[in-house]
N, C-alpha and C positions, 0 to 999 in steps of 0.2 A: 193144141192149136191156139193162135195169139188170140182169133176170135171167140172162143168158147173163154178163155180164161178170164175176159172182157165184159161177160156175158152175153153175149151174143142168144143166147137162146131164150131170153127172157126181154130180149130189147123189143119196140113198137117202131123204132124208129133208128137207122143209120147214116151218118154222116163218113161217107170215105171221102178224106181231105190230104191224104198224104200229094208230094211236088209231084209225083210219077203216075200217067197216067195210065198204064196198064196195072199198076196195082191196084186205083182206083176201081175200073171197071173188074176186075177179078174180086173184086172186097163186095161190090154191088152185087156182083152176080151170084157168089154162094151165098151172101145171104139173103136172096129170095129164093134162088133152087134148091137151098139144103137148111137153110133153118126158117124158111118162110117170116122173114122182116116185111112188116107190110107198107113201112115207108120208109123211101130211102132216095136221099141227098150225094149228091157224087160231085165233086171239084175238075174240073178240065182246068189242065194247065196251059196244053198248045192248042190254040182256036182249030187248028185242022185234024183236031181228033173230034172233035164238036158231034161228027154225025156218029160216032160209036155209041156213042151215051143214050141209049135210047131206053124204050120200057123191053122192049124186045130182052136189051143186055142185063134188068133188073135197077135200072134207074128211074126215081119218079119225077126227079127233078136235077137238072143240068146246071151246076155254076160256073158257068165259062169265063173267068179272071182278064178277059180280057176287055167282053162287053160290057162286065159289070163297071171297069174302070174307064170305059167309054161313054158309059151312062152317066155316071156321076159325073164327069168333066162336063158333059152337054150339059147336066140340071145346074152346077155352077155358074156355065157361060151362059143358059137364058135365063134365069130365075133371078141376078143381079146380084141383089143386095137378101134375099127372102133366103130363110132358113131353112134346110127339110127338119123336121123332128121325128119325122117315123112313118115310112111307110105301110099302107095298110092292102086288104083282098089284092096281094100283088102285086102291088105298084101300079095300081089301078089312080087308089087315093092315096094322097099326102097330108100327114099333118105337118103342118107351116108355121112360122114364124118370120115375121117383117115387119122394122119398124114405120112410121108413117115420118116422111120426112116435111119439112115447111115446105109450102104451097104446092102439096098433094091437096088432088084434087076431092078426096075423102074429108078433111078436114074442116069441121062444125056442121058437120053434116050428120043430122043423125042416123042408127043403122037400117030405120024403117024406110028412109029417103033415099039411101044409096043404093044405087042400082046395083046391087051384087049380081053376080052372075050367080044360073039357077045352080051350079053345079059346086057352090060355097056356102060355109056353113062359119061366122064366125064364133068361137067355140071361148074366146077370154082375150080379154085387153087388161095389159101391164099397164098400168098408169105409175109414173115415180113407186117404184118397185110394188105396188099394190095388187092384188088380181081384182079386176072388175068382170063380173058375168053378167053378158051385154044380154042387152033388152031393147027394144022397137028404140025409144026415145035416148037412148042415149049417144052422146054425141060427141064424136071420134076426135082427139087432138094431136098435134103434132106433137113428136118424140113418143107417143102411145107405139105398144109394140103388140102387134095383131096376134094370134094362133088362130088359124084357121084349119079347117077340114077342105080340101079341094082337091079336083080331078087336075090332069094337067092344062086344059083348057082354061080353067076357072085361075088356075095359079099363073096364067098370063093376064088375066084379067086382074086379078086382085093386086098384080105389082103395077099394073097401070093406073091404078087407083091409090095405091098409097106411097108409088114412090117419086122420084125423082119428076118434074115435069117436062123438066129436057130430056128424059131419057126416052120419052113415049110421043114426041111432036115429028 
């Protein structure tokens, strides 16, 4: 069998990503019923197969291809100009990247004095290709390129803060 020669009996962990999704959930399901994989990732190709994929069928986790590319177009069209760098606990938090444009209202402002929202954490400022690890008093400039740690809440906050000032009036 393809899965056994694959290892399959020795795996922690399965990813069925083939375009078809009854192979999918057939790949999911022996192996939790017949070689006990104890995590396992399964791809949905047509969104109306979505409710198959359950733990019932031996899936722990659903990548349905079509909300994923619904999400991402949303986090492009709000988030602006701010970069994701990686997703973290789920897409819970983000690590961020956005540079601070002229007369953002962040700038000379130090990081003790700007009101960040609670749910930000800025994590290094790019200065002219430099990394700087921010401290109370240091004080944000324009063209500096932020990474930050934020929820989604915060990552509306933080691009109203350092970007554009026409964008946020």
């Amino acid at each position: 069998m393809v899965l056994e020669s694959a290892g399959i009996r020795e795996a922690q962990v399965l990813a069925a990503v083939t375009n078809v999704d009854s192979d999918n959930l057939v790949i999911s399901s022996l192996a939790r019923q017949v070689y006990g994989v104890k995590r396992i990732i399964a791809r949905i190709n047509n969104p109306r197969h979505a409710w198959l994929f359950s733990h019932e069928m031996g899936v722990d986790v659903a990548l349905n291809q079509a909300d994923l590319m619904a999400k991402l177009i949303e986090e492009e069209m709000s988030l602006g100009d701010m970069m994701i760098l990686s997703k973290l606990r789920r897409g819970k938090y983000t690590l961020v990247e956005e540079k601070i444009y002229p007369g953002a209202i962040a700038i000379g402002v130090a990081l003790k004095d700007l009101k960040l929202p609670h749910n930000c954490t800025i994590s290094g400022i790019i200065r002219q290709g430099e990394m700087i690890l921010p401290r109370g008093p240091t004080i944000l400039d324009a063209e500096d390129e932020i990474v930050a740690l934020v929820d989604d809440e915060g990552a509306v906050e933080l691009a109203r803060l350092l970007g554009r000032p026409a964008d946020f009036k």
